[in-house]
C-alpha positions as CSV (number, residue, x, y, z in Angstrom):
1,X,-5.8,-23.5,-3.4
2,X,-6.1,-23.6,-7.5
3,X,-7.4,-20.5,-9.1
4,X,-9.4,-21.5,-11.6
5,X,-9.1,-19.6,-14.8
6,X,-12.8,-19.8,-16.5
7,X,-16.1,-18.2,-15.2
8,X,-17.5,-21.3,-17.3
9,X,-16.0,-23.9,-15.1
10,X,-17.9,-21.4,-12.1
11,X,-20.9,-21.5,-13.9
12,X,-20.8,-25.7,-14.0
13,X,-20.1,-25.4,-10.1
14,X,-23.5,-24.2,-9.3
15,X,-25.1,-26.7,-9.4
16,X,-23.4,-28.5,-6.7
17,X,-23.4,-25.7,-4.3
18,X,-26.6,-26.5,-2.6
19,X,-24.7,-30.0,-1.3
20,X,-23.1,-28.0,1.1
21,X,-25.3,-25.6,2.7
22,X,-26.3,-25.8,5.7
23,X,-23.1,-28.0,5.9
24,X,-21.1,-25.8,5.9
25,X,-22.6,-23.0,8.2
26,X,-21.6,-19.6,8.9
27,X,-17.9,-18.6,9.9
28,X,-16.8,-19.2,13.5
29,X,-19.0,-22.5,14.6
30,X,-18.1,-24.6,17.2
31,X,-19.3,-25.2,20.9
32,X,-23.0,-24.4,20.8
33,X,-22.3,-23.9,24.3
34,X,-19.8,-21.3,23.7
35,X,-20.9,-17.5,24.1
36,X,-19.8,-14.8,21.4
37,X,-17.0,-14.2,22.7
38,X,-15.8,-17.4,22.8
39,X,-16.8,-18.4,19.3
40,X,-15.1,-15.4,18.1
41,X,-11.4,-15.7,19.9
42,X,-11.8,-19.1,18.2
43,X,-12.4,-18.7,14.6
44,X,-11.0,-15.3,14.1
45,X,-7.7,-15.1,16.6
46,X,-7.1,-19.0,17.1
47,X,-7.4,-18.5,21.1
48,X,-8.9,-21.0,22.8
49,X,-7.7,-20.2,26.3
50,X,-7.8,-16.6,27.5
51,X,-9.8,-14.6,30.3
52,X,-12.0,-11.1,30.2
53,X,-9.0,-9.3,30.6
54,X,-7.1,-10.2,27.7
55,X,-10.0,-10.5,25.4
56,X,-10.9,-6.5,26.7
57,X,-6.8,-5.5,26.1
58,X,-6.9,-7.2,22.1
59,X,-9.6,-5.4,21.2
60,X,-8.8,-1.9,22.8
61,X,-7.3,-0.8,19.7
62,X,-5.8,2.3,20.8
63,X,-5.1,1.4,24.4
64,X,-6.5,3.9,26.5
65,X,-8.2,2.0,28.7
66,X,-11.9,2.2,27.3
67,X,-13.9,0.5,24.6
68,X,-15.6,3.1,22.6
69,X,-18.2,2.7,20.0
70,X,-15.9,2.0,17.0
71,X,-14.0,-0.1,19.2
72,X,-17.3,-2.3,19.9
73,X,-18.2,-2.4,16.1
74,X,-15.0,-3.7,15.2
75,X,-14.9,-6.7,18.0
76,X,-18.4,-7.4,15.7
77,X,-16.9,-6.6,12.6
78,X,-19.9,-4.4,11.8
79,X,-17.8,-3.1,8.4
80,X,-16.6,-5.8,7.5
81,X,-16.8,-6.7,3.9
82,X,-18.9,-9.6,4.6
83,X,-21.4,-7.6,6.8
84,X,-21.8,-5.1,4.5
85,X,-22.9,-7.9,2.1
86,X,-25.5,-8.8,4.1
87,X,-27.2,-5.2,4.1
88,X,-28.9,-3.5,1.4
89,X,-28.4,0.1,2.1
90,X,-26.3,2.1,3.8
91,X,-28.5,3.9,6.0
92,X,-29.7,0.0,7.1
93,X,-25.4,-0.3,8.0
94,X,-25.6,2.6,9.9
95,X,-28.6,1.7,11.6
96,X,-26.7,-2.1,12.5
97,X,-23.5,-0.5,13.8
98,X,-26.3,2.0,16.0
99,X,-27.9,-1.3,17.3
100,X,-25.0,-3.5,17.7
101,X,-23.0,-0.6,20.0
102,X,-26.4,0.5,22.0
103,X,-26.8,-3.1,22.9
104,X,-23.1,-3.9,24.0
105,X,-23.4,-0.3,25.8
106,X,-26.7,-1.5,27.9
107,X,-25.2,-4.4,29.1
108,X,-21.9,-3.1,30.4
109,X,-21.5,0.8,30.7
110,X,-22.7,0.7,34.2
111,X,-22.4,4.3,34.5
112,X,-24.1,5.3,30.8
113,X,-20.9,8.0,29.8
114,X,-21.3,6.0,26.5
115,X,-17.9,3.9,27.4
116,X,-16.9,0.9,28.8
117,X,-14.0,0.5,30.9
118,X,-12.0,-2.6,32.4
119,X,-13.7,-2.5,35.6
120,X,-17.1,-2.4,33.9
121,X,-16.4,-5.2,31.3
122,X,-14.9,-7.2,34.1
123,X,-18.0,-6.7,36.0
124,X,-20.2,-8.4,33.5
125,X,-17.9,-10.6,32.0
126,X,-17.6,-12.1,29.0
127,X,-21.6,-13.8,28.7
128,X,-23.0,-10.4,28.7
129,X,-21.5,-9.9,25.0
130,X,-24.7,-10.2,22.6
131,X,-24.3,-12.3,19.8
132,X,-25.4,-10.3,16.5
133,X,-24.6,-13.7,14.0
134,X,-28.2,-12.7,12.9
135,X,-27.4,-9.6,11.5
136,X,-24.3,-10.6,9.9
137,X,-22.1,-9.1,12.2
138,X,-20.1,-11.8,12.7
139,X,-16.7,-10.5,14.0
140,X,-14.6,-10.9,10.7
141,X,-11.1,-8.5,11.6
142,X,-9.2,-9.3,8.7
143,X,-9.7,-8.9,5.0
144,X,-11.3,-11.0,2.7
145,X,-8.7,-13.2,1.2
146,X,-7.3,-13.9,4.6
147,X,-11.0,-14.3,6.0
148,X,-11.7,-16.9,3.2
149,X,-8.7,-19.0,4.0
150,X,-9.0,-18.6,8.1
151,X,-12.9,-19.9,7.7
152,X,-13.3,-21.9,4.7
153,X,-9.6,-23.2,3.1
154,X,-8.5,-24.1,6.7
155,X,-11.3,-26.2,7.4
156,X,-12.1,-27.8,4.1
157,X,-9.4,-28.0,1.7
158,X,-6.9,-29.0,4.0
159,X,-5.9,-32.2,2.3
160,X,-4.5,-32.9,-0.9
161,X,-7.9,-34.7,-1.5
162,X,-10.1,-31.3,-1.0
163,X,-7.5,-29.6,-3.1
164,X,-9.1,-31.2,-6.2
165,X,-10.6,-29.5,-9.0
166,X,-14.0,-30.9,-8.4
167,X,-13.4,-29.9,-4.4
168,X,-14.1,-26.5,-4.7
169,X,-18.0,-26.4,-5.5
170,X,-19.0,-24.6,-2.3
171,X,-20.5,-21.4,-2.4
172,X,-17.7,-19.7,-0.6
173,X,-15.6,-21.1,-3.5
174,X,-17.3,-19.9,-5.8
175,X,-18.2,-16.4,-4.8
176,X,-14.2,-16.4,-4.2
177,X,-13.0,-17.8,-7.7
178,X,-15.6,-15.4,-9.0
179,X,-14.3,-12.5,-7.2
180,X,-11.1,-13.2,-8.6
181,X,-12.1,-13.8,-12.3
182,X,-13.5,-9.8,-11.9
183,X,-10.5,-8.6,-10.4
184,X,-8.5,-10.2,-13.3
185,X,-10.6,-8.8,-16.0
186,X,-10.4,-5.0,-14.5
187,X,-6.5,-5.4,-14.5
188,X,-6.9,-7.0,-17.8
189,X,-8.6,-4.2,-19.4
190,X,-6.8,-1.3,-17.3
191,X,-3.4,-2.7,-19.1
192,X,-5.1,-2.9,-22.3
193,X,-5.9,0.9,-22.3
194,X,-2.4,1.7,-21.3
195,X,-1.0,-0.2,-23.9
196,X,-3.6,1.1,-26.3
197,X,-4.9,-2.1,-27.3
198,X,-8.4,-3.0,-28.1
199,X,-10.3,-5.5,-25.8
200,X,-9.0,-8.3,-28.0
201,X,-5.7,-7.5,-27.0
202,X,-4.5,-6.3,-30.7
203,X,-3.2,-2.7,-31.1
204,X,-5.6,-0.3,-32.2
205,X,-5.6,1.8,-35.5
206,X,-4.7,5.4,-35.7
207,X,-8.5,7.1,-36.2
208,X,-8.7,7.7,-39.7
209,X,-7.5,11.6,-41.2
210,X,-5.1,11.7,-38.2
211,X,-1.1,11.0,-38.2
212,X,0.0,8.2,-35.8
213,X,1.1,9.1,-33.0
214,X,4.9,7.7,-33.5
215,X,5.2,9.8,-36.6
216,X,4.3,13.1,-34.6
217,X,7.5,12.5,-32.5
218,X,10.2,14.3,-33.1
219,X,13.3,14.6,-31.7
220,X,14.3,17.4,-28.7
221,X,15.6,20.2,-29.8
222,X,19.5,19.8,-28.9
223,X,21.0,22.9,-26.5
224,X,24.6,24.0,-26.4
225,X,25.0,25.2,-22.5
226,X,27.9,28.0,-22.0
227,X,29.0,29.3,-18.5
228,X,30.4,32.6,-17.9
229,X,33.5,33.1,-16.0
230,X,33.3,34.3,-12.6
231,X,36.7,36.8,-13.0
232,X,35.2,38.1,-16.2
233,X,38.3,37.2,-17.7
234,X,37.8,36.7,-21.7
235,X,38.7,33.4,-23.8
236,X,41.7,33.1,-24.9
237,X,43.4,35.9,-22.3
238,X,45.7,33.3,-20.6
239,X,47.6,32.5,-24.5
240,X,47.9,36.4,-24.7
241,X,49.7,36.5,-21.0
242,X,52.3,33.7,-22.0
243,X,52.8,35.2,-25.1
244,X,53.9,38.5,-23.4
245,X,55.7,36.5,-20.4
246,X,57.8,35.1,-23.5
247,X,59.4,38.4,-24.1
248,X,60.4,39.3,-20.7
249,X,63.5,38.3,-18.6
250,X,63.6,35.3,-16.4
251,X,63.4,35.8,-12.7
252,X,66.0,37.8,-11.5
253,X,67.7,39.0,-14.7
254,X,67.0,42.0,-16.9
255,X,65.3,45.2,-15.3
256,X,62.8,43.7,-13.5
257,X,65.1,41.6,-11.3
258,X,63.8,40.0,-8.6
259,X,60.9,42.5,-8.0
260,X,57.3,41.1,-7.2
261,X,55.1,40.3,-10.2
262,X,52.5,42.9,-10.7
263,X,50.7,41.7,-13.9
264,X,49.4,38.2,-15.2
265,X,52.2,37.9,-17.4
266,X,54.6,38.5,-14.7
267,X,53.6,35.5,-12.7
268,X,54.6,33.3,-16.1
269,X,58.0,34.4,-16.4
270,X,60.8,32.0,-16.2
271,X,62.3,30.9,-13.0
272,X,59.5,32.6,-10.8
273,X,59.2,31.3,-7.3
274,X,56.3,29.3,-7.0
275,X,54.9,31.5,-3.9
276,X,54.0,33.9,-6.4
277,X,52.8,31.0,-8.9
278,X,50.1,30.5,-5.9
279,X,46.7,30.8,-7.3
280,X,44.6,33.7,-5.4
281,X,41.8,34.4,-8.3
282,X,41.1,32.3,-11.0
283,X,42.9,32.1,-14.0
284,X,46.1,33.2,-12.0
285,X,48.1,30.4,-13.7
């Protein structure tokens, strides 16, 4: 599929929408024979074989054994984009999701608690489904780039020959390529007030009697961090111990012999045994 870049090449496409029309028909045709549920399995899950059971397990989304009322909406896709298209107000969506469960509920919930279960579906199989196409609940699941490509690319600009420019002048196309030419101008505009550009895409001027803002920035302030020594010990303390361990006697010579070292400085002295070199606090050696 070919984006097209140009609302004016969109604008030059109306005028051959109306060839297709009733051509093309709403999403999920097929069998006119075919009940809802049928049609739907179809066009929105590409099942063509399956029975009640199955159909009642897909669309039990949280698989407890019940269809609720969300539950029905959704096999309907009652809020789906596309339904919600197709009424005005919102008090008129909550009055079709109302009509489209009440009905479903009728036919089935045998015992009116408001649910319907296996058994009951079962029970009334798959023809007592309504069919709510009218309303434009139509039973769209996914969203609407993959809906327009499950319903309308798949079945009409499958070949290279409906891949043409000139191809793509139904009204799904348009509304689509439209779609996408607002999406692109919202992101358009969002990055051009994050880059502080105009709509033109040129930087905008400083307002006038203010600096620019580059020449406001200044640099961050530079910090000097320090950290404290756990032993309290004071810079420079270690030079003062070596320079007193330089005037005392090696290990075992002069009056201190072989005795255990008792101060810093001791434990620098010449020839000391490295047992007592062993580093117990910090700064020890």
């Amino acid at each position: 599929m070919k984006v097209h870049s140009g609302l004016t090449i969109l604008s030059g496409l109306f005028a051959l929408a109306n060839a297709h029309g009733d051509e093309h028909g709403g999403h999920g045709d097929g069998d006119p024979n075919a009940n809802y549920a049928q049609r739907h399995m179809a066009s929105e899950h590409h099942i063509d074989a399956f029975n009640p059971s199955t159909f009642f397990q897909l669309h039990d989304l949280d698989r407890n054994g019940i269809l609720d009322r969300s539950e029905i909406e959704a096999i309907y896709g009652v809020h789906h984009e596309y339904s919600k298209r197709k009424t005005p107000t919102e008090e008129a969506q909550a009055a079709k999701a109302k009509q489209v469960a009440d009905a479903v509920l009728a036919a089935m919930d045998a015992n009116g608690d408001g649910f319907v279960t296996m058994e009951e579906f079962l029970a009334k199989g798959l023809d007592a489904l309504p069919d709510f196409s009218a309303l434009g609940a139509e039973g769209h699941h996914y969203d609407v780039e993959s809906e327009f490509f499950l319903h309308h690319e798949e079945m009409y600009h499958n070949t290279p020959e409906t891949q043409t420019d000139e191809s793509y002048n139904h009204p799904e196309d348009i509304e689509h390529f439209a779609h996408h030419e607002e999406i692109e101008r919202v992101e358009e505009e969002r990055e051009h007030k994050y880059e502080g550009l105009a709509d033109d895409g040129i930087h905008k001027a400083a307002p006038s009697g203010e600096p620019d803002a580059e020449s406001e920035l200044k640099p961050s302030p530079k910090y000097t961090y320090t950290r404290a020594r756990k032993d309290g010990m004071a810079p420079g303390q270690p030079d003062e111990w070596k320079r007193d361990a330089e005037g005392k006697d090696a290990w075992g010579q002069g009056e201190s012999g072989y005795k255990r070292p008792k101060e810093a400085s001791d434990k620098l002295r010449k020839n000391l045994p490295y047992k007592y070199k062993f580093k117990r606090n910090w700064g020890d050696f």
